[in-house]
N, C-alpha and C positions, 0 to 999 in steps of 0.2 A: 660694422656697416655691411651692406650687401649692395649688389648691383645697381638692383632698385632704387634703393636708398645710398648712394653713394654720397659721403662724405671727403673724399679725397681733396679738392682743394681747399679748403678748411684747414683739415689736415699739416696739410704742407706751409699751409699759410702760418699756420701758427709755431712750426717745428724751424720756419727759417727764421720768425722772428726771435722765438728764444733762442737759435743756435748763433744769433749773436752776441749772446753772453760767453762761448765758450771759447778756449782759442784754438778753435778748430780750422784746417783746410777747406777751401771750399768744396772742393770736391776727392773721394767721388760721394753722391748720396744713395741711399738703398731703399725701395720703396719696398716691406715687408709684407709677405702676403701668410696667414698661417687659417686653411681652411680646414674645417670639422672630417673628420675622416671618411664620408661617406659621399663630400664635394661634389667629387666627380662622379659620383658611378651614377647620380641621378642629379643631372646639372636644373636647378633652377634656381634664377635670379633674384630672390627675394631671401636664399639661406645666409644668412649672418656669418662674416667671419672676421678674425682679426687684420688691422691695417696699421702698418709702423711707419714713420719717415724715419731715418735713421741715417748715421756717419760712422764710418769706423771710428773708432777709439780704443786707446789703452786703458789701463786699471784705471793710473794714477792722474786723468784728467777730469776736472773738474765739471761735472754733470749737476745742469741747473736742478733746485729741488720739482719743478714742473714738469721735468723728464725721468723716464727709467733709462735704464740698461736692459740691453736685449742679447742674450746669448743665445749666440746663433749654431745650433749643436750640429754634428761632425754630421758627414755623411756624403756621398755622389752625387752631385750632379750633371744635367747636361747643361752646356750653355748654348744660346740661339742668339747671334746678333741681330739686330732690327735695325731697319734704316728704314725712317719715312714717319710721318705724321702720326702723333700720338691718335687720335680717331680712325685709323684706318690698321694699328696694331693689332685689335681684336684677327683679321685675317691670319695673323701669324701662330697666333696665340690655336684658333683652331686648326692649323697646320700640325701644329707640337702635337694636339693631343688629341686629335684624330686621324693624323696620314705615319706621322714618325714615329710615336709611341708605339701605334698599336703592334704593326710585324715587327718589334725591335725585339730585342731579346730584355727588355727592361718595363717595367711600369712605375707609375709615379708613386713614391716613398710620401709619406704622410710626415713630413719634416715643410717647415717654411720656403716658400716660393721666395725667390729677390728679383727685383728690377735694379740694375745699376745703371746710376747713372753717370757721364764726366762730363767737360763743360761742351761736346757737341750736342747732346739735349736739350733742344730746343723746338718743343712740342707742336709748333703751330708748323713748322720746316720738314720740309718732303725730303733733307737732310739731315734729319734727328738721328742720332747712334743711340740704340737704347740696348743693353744683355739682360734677356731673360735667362734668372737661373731655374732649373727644373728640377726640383729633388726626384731621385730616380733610385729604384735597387734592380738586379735582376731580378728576372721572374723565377 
């Protein structure tokens, strides 16, 4: 999907309804983000990238055949809690990666983005808790 083209609740719509086939916790859930390596350096809203809904799990649980597994590989990140309304996160999101990033001593690793969620997520609530993870190395 891309910006433009966002398919997200689709997405989601269809990842809660299968994931009641499995005997998983409700929470937490992981919203995957895995963009083309050149994402950022020329941001525009119509580049394609991958989007996961996802739950932790172990090996040995049972994963409908309509889902994959996603390994989620090693690496740094930062985390940024968010509190406040899913439409107004983009504010945050350019905070990350135009006031913190840039003098940090770190830039962002080309490894999967996560949104985690727990059960304070509640998208329309100016009391939403949402962690954005940031893959990051030093520079």
């Amino acid at each position: 999907m891309s910006l433009l083209a966002d398919k997200t609740p689709e997405l989601w719509q269809n990842f809660m309804r299968t994931k009641k086939e499995m005997d998983a916790p409700p929470y937490p859930l992981y919203s995957i983000q895995v963009f083309p390596p050149a994402y950022f350096r020329s941001f525009q809203p119509q580049i394609e990238f991958e989007k996961w809904a996802a739950i932790p799990c172990s090996s040995d649980v049972h994963v409908p055949l309509s889902m994959d597994k996603f390994d989620l590989p090693s690496g740094l990140y930062a985390k940024f809690i968010y509190t406040g309304k899913l439409a107004e996160a983009f504010k945050a999101l350019e905070y990350i990666f135009n006031e913190w990033i840039p003098p940090s001593m770190y830039e962002v690793d080309y490894r999967p983005h996560l949104s985690v969620m727990d059960e304070r997520y509640q998208p329309e609530s100016a009391e939403s808790v949402e962690a954005f993870w940031i893959p990051i190395r030093e520079r």
